[in-house]
Structures are given as C-alpha cells and as structure tokens.
C-alpha positions in Angstrom: -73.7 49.2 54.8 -70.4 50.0 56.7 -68.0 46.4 57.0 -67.0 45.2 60.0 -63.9 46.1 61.5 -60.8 44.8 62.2 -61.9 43.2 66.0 -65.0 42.4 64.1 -63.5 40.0 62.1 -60.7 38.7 65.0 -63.6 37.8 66.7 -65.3 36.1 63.8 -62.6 34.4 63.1 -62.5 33.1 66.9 -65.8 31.7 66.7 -65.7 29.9 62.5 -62.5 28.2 64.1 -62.7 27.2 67.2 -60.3 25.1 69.4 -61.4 23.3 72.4 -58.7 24.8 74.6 -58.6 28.7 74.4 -58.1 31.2 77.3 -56.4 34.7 77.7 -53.7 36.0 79.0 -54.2 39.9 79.0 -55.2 41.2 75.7 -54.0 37.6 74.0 -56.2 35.0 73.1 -54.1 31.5 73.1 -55.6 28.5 71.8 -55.0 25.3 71.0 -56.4 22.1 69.3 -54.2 19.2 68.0 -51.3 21.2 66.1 -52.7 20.9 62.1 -53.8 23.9 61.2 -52.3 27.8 63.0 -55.3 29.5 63.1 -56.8 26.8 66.0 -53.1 26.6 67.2 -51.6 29.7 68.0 -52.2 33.2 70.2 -52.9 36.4 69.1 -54.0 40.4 70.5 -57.3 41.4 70.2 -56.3 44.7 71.5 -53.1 46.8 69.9 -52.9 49.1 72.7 -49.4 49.3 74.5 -48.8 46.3 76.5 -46.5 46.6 79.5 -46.3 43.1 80.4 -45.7 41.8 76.8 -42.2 40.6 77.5 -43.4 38.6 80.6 -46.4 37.2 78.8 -44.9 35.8 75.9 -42.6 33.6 77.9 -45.9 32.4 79.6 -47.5 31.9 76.6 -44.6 29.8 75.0 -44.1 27.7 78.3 -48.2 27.2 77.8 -48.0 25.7 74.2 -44.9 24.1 75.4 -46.7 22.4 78.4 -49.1 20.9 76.0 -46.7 19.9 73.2 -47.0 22.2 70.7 -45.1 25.0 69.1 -45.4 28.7 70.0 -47.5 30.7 67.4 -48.1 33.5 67.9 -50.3 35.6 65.0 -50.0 39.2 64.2 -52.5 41.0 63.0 -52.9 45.0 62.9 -54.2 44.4 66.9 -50.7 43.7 67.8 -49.3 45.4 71.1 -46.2 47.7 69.7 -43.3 45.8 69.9 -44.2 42.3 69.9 -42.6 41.3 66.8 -39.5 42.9 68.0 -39.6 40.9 71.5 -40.5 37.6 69.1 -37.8 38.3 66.5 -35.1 38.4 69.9 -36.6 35.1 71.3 -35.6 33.4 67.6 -38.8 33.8 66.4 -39.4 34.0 62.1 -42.2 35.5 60.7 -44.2 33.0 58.4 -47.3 32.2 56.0 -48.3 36.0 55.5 -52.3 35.6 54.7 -54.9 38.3 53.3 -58.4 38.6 55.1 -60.7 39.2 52.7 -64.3 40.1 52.4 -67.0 40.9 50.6 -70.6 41.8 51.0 -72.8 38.4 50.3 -75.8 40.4 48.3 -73.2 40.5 45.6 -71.5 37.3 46.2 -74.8 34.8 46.9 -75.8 32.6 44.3 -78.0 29.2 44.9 -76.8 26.0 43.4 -79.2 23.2 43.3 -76.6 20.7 42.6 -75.0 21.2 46.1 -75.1 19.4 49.0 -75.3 21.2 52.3 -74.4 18.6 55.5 -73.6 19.3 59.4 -70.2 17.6 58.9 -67.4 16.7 56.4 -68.2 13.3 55.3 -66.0 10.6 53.2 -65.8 12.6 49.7 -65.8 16.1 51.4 -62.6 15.2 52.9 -61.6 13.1 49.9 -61.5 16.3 47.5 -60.1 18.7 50.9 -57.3 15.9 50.6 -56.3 16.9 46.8 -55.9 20.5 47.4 -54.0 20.1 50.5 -51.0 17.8 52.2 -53.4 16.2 54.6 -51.5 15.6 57.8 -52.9 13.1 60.3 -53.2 16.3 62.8 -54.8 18.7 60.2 -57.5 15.8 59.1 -58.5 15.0 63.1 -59.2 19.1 63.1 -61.0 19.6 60.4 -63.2 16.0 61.5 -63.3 17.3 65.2 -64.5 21.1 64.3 -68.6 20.9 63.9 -68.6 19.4 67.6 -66.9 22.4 69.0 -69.3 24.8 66.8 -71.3 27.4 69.2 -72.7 28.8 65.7 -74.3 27.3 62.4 -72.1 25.6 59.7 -72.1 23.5 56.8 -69.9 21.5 54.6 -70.8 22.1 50.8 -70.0 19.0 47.7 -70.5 20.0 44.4 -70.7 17.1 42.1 -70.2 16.4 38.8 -72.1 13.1 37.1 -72.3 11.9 41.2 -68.6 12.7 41.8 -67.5 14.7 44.6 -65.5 17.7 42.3 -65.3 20.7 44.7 -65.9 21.3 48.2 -66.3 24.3 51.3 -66.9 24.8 54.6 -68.9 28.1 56.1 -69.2 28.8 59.4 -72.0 31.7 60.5 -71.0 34.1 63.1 -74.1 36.5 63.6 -73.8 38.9 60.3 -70.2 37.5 58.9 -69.7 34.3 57.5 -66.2 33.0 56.9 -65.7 30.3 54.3 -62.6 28.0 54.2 -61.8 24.5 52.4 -62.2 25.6 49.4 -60.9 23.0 46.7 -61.0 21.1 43.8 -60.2 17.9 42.4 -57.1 18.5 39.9 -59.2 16.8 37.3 -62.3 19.5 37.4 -60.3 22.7 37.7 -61.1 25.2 35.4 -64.8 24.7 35.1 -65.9 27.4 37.3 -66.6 25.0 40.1 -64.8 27.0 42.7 -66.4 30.2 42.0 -69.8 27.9 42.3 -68.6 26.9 45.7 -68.1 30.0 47.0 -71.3 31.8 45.8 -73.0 28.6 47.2 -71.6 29.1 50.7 -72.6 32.6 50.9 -75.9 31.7 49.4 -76.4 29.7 52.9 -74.8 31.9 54.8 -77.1 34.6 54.1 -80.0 32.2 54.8 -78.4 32.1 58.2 -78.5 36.2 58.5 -74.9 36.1 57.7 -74.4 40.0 55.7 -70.7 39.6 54.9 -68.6 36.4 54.1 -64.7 36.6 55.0 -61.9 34.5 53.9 -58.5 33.9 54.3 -55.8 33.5 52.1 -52.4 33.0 51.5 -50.0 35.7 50.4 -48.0 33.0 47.9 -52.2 31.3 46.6 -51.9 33.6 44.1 -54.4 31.7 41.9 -56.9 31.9 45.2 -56.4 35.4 45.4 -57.3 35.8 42.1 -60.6 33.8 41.8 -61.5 35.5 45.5 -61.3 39.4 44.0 -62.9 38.3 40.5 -65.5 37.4 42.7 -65.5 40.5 44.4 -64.0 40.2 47.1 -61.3 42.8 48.5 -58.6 42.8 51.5 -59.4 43.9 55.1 -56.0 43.5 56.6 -52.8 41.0 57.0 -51.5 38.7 59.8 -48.8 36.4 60.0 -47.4 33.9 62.0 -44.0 34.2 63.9 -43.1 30.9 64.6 -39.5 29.4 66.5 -37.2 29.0 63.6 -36.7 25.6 63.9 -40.2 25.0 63.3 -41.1 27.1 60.4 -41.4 24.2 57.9 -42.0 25.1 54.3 -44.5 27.9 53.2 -48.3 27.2 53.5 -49.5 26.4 50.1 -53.2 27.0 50.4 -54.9 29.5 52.0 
C-alpha cells in the first residue's frame, strides 16, 4: 500500500483542522480561527512551484491577518514556493515550533479498547485532562470547543478512564483514507501506564471503522517524549514544517505537539 504524499497529507490536514475563515491567495491557503492554536491560524503553499508574485502576496497576506487581528503565520512545509523563507526572514520574520508529520499505516496501529468512550464533541473531563498536558489559553480552549461544528468529515473525542476518572484523552478526525489524531494527553498522575499508547491505538481503531487506511500526527521537534511513544508505536516521519512568525510575536517554544 503506497502512503500518501506530501499534498496528500496538506490537504488532510486542511480538512482534520479546519477554521471557519479560509480562502487562497494563489497557491497559499490562509486561514484563520480565533488565534490559539497555528495550524487553524496561519497560511501556507500547497504548491512549491516557483512563485512570481510571492513578494506581493505575502504583504497581502500579512495586511489579511492584520485586518482581522491576528499575527502573520505563515507555515512552511516542503510545498513552499523557492524563496519564501528568504522574503519572510527580510520582512523580520523568525522561524518557530519545527514539528514532524508522522504516519503510520492503521492495520498495524488499530487496537479496540472497550473502556473508551467515543463522543461527537469534547465534553467537561475531555477538556479537563487536554488542560493538564497543555497551557490552556482562553483562545486555544474556544478552538478546540468550536471545531466539531466546522467538521465537513467524521470525528470523535476519545476518554479513557481509570476507576470512572477521566486519565487520557484524543481527538481523530477522518479524512477519506487518512486519519489525523491530535490531543493526545494524560493526567500527570496516570502517566506511565501505557494509557497513551491505548489512546492512540483506540483512535485509529475508529478511524479505520470510518475507512480511514493511514493515521497522521503531528509533533513537536522539542516533544521528545511524544516522538518517542509515536515511533515505538510505529509510526515514522513524512516531512517538517515550521512556522515563521514576526519576531515580536514568537513567544516561547510550543511544548506539545
């Protein structure tokens, strides 16, 4: 079974994370949400083919995200026109959060779990345990609450419990044959115990019940301990992006991935 692609799994990603404003400008996709999380808040190339209005369009783009109060993100990927990061590194721009796509067929990775809870939505102890594994910004919680809404596709938010507590959570999102999960966390308390790796085989146990044939993740370059878990599960790395961001905004290194 040959994986997807590189613009395979752009596009996935569009779709798993949507934002309720998106539109293009040339090759870029910019989209916006409510400023929590970049992959719902920044613009990126779904074609890496030479670009001769790139210097033109980026000013647009920023003047976009400025119109609506946000910063300029843009994310680089391996679909990136040549020379964009030079024209972003003149404006000010800094490159930040470098992040691994990985993936990894789910007839390996699928495993049911009859303890665990499959709902439409994150619900009061979903987003409880999200909250230990994460700094929960007001902006970051009203996106992760706002996203099964804007979902064209099927999804589910997964509890595992331990004697009726909420210990670990995900979230999958189905995209035809790739699934991306994301979310994944545990309470500080039940770490160690294998609960993550149940979490994960869980979500691509209903992802394949949705036709989903490969599950995707992302994760961040300095999550070593994700990264970890991720390829002891089986998982290996597609590609890289990162996000160049104005330096004034570039805030402290994402944590978790």
């Amino acid at each position: 079974m040959t994986p997807p692609d590189i613009l395979a799994l752009e596009r996935a990603t569009l779709t798993t994370v949507p934002a309720p404003r998106t539109g293009f400008d040339g090759p870029f996709v910019v989209r916006a949400f409510s400023g929590g999380t970049g992959r719902a808040n920044a613009a990126s190339s779904l074609d890496g083919g030479a670009d001769p209005d790139l210097e033109a369009r980026i000013d647009r783009i920023a003047a976009r995200y400025a119109a609506m109060g946000l910063p300029a993100r843009f994310r680089s990927t391996p679909l990136d026109p040549p020379g964009l990061a030079a024209a972003l590194e003149a404006r000010g721009y800094v490159p930040k959060d470098e992040t691994r796509v990985l993936i990894a067929a789910i007839e390996g990775l699928a495993e049911p779990d009859p303890t665990a809870e499959a709902v439409p939505a994150p619900d009061a102890d979903w987003m409880a345990v999200t909250a230990t594994a994460e700094h929960q910004s007001p902006r970051r919680r009203q996106e992760k609450e706002g996203t099964p809404p804007l979902l064209t596709v099927p999804g589910a938010w997964i509890t595992l419990r331990v004697d009726g507590v909420a210990a670990a959570v995900a979230s999958v999102v189905v995209a035809g044959r790739l699934a991306g999960y994301f979310d994944l966390a545990v309470r500080p308390e039940y770490r160690r115990r294998g609960l993550a790796a149940r979490a994960v085989r869980t979500a691509a146990d209903w992802a394949r019940g949705q036709g989903a044939r490969w599950m995707f993740c992302q994760v961040a370059v300095s999550n070593e301990p994700s990264f970890a878990l991720n390829t002891a599960l089986g998982l290996t790395e597609a590609y890289r992006y990162v996000y160049w961001v104005p330096a004034a905004e570039a805030g402290p290194p994402l944590k978790f991935g």
